[in-house]
N, CA, C and O atoms as a Tinker XYZ file with bonds, in Angstrom:
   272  protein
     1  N     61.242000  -13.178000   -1.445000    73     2
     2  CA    60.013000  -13.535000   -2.102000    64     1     3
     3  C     60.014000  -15.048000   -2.341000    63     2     4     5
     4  O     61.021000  -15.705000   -2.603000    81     3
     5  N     58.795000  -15.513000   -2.223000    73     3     6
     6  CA    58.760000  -17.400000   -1.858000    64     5     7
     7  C     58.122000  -17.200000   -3.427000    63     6     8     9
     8  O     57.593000  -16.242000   -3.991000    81     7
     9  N     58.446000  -18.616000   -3.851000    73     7    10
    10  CA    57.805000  -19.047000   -4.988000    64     9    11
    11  C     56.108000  -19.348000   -5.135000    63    10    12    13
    12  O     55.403000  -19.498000   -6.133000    81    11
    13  N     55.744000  -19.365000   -3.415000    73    11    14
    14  CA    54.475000  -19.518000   -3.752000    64    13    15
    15  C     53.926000  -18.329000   -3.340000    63    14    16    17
    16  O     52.704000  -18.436000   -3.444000    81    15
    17  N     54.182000  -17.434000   -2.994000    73    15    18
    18  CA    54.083000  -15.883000   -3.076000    64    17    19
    19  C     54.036000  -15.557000   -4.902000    63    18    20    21
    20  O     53.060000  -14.827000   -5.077000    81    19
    21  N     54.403000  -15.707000   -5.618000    73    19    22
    22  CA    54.830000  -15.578000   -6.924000    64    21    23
    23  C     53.582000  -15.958000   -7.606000    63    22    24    25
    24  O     52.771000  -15.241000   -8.191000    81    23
    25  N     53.592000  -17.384000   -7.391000    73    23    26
    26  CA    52.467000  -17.978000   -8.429000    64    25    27
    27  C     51.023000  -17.637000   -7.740000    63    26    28    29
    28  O     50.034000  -18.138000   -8.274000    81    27
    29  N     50.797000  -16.584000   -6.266000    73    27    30
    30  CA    49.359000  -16.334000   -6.739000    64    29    31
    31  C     49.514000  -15.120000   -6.968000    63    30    32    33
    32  O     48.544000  -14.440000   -6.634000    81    31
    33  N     50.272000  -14.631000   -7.364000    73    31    34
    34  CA    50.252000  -13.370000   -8.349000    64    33    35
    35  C     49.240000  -13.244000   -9.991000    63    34    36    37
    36  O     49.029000  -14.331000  -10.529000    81    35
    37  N     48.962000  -12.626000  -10.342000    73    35    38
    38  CA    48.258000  -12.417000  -11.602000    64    37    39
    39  C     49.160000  -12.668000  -12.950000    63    38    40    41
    40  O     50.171000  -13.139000  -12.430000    81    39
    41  N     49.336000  -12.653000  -13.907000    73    39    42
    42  CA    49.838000  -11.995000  -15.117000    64    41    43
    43  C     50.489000  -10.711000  -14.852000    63    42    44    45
    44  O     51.686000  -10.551000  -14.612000    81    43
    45  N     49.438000   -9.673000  -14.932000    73    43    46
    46  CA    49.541000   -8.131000  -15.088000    64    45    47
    47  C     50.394000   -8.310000  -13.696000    63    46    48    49
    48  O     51.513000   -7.806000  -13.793000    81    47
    49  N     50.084000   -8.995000  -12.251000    73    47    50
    50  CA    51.232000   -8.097000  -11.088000    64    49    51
    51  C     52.499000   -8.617000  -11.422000    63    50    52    53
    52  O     53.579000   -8.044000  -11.276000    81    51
    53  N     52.187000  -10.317000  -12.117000    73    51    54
    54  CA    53.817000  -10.212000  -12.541000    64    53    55
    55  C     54.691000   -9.350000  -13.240000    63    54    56    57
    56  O     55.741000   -8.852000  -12.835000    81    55
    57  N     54.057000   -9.214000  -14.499000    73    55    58
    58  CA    55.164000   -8.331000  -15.102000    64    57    59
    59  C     54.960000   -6.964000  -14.003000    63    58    60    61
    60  O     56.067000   -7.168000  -13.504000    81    59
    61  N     54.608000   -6.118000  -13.461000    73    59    62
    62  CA    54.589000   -5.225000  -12.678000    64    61    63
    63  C     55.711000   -5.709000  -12.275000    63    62    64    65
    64  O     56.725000   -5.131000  -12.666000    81    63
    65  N     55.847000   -6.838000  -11.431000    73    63    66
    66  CA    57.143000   -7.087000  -10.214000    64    65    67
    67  C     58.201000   -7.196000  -11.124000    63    66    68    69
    68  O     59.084000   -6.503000  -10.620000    81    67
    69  N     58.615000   -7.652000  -12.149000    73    67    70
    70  CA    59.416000   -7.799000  -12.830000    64    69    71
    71  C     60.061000   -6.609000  -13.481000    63    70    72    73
    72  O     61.152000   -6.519000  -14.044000    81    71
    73  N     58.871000   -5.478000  -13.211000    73    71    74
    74  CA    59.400000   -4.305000  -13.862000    64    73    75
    75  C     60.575000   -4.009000  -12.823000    63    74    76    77
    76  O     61.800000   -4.021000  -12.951000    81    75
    77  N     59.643000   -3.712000  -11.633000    73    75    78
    78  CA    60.135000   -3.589000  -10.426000    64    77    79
    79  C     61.326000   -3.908000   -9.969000    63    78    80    81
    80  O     61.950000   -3.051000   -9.341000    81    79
    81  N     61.847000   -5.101000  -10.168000    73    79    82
    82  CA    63.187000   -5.607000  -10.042000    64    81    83
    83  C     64.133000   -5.430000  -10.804000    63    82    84    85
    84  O     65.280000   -5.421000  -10.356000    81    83
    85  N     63.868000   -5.244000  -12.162000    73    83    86
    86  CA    64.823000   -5.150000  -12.553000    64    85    87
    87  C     65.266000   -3.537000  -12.772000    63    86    88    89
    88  O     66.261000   -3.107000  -13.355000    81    87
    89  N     64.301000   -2.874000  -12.177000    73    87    90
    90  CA    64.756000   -1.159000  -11.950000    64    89    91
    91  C     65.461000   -1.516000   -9.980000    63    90    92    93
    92  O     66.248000   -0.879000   -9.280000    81    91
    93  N     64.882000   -2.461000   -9.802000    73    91    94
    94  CA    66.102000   -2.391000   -8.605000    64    93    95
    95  C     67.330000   -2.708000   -8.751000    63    94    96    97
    96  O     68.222000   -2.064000   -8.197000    81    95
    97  N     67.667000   -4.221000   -9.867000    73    95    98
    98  CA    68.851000   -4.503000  -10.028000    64    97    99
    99  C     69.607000   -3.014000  -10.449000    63    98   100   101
   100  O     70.523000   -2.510000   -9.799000    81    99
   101  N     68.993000   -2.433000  -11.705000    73    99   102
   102  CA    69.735000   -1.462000  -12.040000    64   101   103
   103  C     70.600000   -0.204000  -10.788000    63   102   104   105
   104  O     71.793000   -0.038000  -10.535000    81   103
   105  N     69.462000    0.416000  -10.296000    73   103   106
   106  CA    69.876000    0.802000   -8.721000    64   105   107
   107  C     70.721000    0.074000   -7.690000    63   106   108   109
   108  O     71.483000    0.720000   -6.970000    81   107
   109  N     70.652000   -0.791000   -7.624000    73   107   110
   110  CA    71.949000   -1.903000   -7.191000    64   109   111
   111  C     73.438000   -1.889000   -7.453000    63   110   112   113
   112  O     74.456000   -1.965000   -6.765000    81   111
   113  N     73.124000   -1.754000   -8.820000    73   111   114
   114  CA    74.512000   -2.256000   -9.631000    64   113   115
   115  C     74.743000   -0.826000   -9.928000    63   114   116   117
   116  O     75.957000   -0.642000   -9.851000    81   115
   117  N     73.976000    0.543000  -10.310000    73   115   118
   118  CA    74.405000    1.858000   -9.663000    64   117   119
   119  C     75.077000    1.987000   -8.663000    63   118   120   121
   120  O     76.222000    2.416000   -8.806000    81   119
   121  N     74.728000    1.755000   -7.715000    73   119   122
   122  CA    75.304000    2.042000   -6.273000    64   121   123
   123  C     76.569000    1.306000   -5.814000    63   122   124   125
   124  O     77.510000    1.846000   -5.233000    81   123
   125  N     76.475000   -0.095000   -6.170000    73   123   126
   126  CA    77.503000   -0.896000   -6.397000    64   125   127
   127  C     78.875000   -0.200000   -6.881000    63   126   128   129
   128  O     79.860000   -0.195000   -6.143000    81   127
   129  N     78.885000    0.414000   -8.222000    73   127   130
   130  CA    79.666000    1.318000   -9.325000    64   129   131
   131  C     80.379000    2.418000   -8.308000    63   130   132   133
   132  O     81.592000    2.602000   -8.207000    81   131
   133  N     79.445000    3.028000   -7.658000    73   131   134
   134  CA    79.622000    4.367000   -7.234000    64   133   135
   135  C     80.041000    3.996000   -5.801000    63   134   136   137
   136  O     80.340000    4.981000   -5.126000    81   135
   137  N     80.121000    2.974000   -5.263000    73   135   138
   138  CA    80.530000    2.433000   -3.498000    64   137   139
   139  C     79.656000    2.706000   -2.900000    63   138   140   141
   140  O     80.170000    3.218000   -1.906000    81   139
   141  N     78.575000    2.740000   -2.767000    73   139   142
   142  CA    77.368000    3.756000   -1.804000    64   141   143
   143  C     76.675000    2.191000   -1.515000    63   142   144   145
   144  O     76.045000    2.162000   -0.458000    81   143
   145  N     76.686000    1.218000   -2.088000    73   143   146
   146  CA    76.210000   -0.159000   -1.843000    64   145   147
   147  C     76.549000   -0.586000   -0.427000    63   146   148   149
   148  O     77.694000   -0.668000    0.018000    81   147
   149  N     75.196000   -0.903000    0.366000    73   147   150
   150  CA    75.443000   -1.059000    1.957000    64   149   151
   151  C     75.457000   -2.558000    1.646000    63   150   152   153
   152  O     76.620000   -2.960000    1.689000    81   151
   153  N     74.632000   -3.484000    1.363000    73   151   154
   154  CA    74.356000   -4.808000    1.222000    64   153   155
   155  C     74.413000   -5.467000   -0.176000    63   154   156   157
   156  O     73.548000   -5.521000   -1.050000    81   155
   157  N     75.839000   -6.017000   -0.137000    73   155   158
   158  CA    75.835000   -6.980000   -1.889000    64   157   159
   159  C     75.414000   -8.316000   -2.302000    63   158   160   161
   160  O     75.579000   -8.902000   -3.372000    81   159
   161  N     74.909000   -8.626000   -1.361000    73   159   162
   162  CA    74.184000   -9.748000   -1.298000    64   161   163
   163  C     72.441000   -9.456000   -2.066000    63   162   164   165
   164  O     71.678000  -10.117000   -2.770000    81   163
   165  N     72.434000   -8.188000   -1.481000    73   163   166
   166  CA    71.106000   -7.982000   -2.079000    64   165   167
   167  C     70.734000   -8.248000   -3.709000    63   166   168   169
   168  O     69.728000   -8.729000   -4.231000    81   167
   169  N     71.937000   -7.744000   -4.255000    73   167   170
   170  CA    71.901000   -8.348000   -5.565000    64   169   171
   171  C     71.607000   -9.737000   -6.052000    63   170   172   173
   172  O     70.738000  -10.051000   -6.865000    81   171
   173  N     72.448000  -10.513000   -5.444000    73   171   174
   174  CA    72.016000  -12.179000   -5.599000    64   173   175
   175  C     70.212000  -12.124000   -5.573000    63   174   176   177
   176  O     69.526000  -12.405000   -6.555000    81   175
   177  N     69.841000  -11.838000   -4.668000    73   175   178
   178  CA    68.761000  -11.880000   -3.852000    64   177   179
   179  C     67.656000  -11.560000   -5.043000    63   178   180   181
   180  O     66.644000  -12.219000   -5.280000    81   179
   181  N     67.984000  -10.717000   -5.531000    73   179   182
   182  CA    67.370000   -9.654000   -6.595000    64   181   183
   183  C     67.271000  -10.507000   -8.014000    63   182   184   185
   184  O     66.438000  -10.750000   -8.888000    81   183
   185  N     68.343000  -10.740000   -7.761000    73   183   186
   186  CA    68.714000  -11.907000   -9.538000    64   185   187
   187  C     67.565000  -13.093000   -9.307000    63   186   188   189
   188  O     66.758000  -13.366000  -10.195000    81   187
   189  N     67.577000  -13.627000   -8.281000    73   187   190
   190  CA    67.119000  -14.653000   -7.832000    64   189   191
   191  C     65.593000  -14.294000   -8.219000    63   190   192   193
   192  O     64.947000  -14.920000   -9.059000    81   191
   193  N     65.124000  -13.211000   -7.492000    73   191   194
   194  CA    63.885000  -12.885000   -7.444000    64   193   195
   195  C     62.879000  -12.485000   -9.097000    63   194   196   197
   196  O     61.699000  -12.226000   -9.331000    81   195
   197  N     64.398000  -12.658000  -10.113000    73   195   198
   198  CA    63.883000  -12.013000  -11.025000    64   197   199
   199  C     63.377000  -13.083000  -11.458000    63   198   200   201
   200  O     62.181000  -13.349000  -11.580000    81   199
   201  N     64.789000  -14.080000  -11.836000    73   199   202
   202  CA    64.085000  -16.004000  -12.478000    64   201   203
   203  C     63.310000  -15.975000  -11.891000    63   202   204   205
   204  O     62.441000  -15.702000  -12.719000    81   203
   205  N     62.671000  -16.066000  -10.699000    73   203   206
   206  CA    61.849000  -17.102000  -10.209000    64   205   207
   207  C     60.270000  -16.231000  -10.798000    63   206   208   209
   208  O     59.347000  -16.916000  -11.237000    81   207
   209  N     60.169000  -14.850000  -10.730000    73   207   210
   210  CA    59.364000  -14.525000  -11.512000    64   209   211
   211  C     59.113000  -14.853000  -13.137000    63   210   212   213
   212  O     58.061000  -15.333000  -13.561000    81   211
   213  N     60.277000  -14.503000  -13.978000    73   211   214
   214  CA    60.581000  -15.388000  -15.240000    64   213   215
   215  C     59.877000  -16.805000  -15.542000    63   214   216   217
   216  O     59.171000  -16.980000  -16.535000    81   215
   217  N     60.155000  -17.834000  -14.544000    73   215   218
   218  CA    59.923000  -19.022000  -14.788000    64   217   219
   219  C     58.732000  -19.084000  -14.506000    63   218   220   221
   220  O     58.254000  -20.030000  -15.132000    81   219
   221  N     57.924000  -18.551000  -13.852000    73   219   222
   222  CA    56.580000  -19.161000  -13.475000    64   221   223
   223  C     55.652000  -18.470000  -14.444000    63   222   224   225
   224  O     54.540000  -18.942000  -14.684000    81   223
   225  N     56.141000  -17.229000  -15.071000    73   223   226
   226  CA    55.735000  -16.772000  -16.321000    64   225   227
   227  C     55.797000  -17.916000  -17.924000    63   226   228   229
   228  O     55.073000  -18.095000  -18.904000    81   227
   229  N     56.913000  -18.378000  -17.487000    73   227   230
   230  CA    57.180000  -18.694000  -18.799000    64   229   231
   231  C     56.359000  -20.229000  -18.553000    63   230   232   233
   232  O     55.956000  -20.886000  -19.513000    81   231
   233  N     56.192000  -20.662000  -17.164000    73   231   234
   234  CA    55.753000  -21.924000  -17.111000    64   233   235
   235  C     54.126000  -21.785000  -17.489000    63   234   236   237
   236  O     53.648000  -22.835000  -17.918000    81   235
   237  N     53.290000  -20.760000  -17.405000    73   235   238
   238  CA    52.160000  -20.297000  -17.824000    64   237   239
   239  C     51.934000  -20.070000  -19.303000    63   238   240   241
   240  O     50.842000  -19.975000  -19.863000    81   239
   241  N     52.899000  -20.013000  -19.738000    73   239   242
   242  CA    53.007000  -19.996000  -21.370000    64   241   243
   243  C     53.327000  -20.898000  -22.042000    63   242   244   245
   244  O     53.466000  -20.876000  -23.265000    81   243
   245  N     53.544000  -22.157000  -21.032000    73   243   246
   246  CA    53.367000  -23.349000  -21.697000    64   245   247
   247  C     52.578000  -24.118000  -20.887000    63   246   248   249
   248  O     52.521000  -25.338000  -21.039000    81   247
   249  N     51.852000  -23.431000  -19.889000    73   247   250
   250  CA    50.638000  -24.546000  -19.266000    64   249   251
   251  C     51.496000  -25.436000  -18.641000    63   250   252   253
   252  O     51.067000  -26.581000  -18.787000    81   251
   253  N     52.341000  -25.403000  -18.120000    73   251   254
   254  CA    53.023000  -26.071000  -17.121000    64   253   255
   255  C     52.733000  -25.859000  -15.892000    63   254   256   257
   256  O     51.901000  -24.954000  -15.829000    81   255
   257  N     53.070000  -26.329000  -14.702000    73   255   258
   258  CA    53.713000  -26.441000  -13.476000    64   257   259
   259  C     52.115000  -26.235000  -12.853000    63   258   260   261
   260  O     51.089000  -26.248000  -13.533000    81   259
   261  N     52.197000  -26.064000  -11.534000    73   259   262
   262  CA    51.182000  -26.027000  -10.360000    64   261   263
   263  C     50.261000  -25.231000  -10.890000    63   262   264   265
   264  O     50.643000  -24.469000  -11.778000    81   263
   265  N     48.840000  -25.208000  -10.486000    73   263   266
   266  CA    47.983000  -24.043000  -10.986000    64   265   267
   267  C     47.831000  -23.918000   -9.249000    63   266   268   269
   268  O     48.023000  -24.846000   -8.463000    81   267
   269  N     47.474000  -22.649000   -8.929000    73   267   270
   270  CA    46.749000  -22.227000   -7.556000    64   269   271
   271  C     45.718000  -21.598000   -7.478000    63   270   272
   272  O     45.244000  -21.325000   -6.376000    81   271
């Protein structure tokens, strides 16, 4: 997920995606636990995907950064 994929997201789809991820991290780090984890990288990937949603949230709550 690109950062500018992100910021023309809404409010409401953000937190949606954010729900989203972090019920994937959880499933991740399940599978991880249990060895059934094909790709561990995906996790990084996932973490990554979560800040970058985070920040452009939080940059909207202070009227910061790019508008699109």
């Amino acid at each position: 997920m690109k950062i500018k994929e992100v910021r023309q997201l809404s409010e409401v789809e953000l937190n949606n995606k954010l729900t989203e991820l972090k019920a994937e991290l959880f499933n991740l780090r399940f599978q991880l636990a249990t060895g059934q984890l094909d790709n561990p990288l995906r996790i990084k990937a996932v973490r990554k995907d979560i800040a970058r949603v985070k920040t452009i949230v939080r940059e909207r709550e202070l009227g910061i950064g790019k508008e699109v």
